[in-house]
C-alpha positions in Angstrom: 39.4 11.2 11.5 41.5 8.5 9.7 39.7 5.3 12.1 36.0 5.1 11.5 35.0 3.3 14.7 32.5 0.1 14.2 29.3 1.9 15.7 29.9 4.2 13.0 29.8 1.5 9.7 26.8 -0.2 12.0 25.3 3.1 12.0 25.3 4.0 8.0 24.5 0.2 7.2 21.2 0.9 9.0 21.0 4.2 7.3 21.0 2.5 4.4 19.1 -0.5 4.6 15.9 2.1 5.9 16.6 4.0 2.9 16.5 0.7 0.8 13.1 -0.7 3.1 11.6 3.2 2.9 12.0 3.5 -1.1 10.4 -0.4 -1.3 7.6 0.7 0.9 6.5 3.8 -1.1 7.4 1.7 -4.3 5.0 -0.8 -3.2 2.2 1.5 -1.8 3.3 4.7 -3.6 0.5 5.9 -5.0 -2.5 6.8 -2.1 -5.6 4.6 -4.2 -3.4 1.9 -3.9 -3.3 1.8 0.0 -7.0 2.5 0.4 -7.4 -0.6 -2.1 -5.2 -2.7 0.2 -7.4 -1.5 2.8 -10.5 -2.7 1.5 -9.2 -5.9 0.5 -8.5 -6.9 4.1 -11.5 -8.5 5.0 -13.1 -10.0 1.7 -12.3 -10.2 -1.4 -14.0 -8.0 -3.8 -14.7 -7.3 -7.9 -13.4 -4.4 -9.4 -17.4 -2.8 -9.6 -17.5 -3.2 -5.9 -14.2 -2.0 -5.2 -15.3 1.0 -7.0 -19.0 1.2 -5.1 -16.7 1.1 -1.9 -14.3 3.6 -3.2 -16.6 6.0 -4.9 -13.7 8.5 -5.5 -11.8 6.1 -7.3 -11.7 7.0 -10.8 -12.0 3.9 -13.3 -8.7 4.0 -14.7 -7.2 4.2 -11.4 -8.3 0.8 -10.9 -5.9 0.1 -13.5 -3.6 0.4 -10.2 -4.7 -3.2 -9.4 -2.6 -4.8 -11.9 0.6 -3.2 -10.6 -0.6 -4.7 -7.1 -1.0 -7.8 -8.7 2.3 -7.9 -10.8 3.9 -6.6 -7.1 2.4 -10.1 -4.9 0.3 -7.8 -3.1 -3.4 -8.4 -4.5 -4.0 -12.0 -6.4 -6.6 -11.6 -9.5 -8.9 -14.4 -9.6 -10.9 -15.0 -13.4 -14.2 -17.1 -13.2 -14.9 -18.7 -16.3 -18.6 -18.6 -17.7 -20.8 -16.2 -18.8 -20.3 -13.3 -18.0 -17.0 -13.5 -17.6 -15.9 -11.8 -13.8 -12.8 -11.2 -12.4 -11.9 -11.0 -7.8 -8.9 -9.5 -6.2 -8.2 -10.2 -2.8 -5.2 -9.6 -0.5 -2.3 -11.9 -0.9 0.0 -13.3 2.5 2.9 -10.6 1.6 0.0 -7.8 1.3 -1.3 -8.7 4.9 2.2 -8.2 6.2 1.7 -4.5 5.0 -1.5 -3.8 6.8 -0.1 -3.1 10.1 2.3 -0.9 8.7 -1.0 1.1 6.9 -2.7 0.8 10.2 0.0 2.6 11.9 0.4 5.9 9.0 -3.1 5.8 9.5 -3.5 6.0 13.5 -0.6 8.7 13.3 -2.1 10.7 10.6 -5.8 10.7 13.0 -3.5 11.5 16.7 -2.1 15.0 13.8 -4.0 15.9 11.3 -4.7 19.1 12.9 -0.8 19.9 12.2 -1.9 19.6 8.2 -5.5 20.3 8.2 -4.8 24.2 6.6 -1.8 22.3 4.4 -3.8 19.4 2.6 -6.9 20.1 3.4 -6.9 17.1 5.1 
C-alpha cells in the first residue's frame, strides 16, 4: 500500500497519544499504596500516623511513597511549626482530576473480580 489514507495517521496518532496518557497514568499511580493513599486523601486531609491507622497494611516505608506523590502535584505536604513538629498531606486540584479515573478501575474491578479471584487472590 504506497497511500496511507488519513483515518489511518488519525488512527496511530490516537494509538499513540493512549500509549503516552496510559504510561503517565501508571507513572503517576503505579504502585497500588499509592492509589489507596489518593483514596484516603479525598475527603480530609490526614498525617502520615493516621494515614497509616487507616491503611493498617501499609508498611512505614511505604509511606515514603508520599513524597513521590508530592514531588508528582498529586498530594501537597503541609509542615506546622511548633513543638512537636507535624507534618499533613492532602489531595491537590490535579490529584482530584484522578479520582474518577480510580473510581472507575475500582467499580470495574468489584462488577469482575470473580474472573481473578483464583489468579490474585483477590
Amino acid at each position: 500500500q504506497k497511500h496511507k489514507t488519513r483515518n489511518y495517521y488519525v488512527r496511530k496518532e490516537n494509538t499513540c497519544r493512549f500509549k503516552v496518557v496510559l504510561t503517565l497514568e501508571i507513572g503517576l499511580i503505579g504502585s497500588k499504596w499509592e492509589s489507596y493513599i489518593l483514596d484516603e486523601l479525598r475527603n480530609t486531609a490526614m498525617r502520615p500516623r493516621e494515614l497509616h491507622k487507616a491503611l493498617p497494611k501499609l508498611r512505614r516505608r511505604v509511606l515514603a511513597q508520599l513524597k513521590e506523590l508530592v514531588v508528582d502535584g498529586l498530594v501537597s505536604k503541609t509542615i506546622y511549626h511548633g513543638l512537636p513538629l507535624r507534618s499533613e498531606h492532602s489531595i491537590t486540584r490535579i490529584g482530584c482530576s484522578l479520582l474518577p479515573i480510580l473510581d472507575t478501575i475500582i467499580d470495574w474491578d468489584k462488577e469482575n473480580q470473580d474472573l481473578f479471584a483464583g489468579k490474585y487472590n483477590h
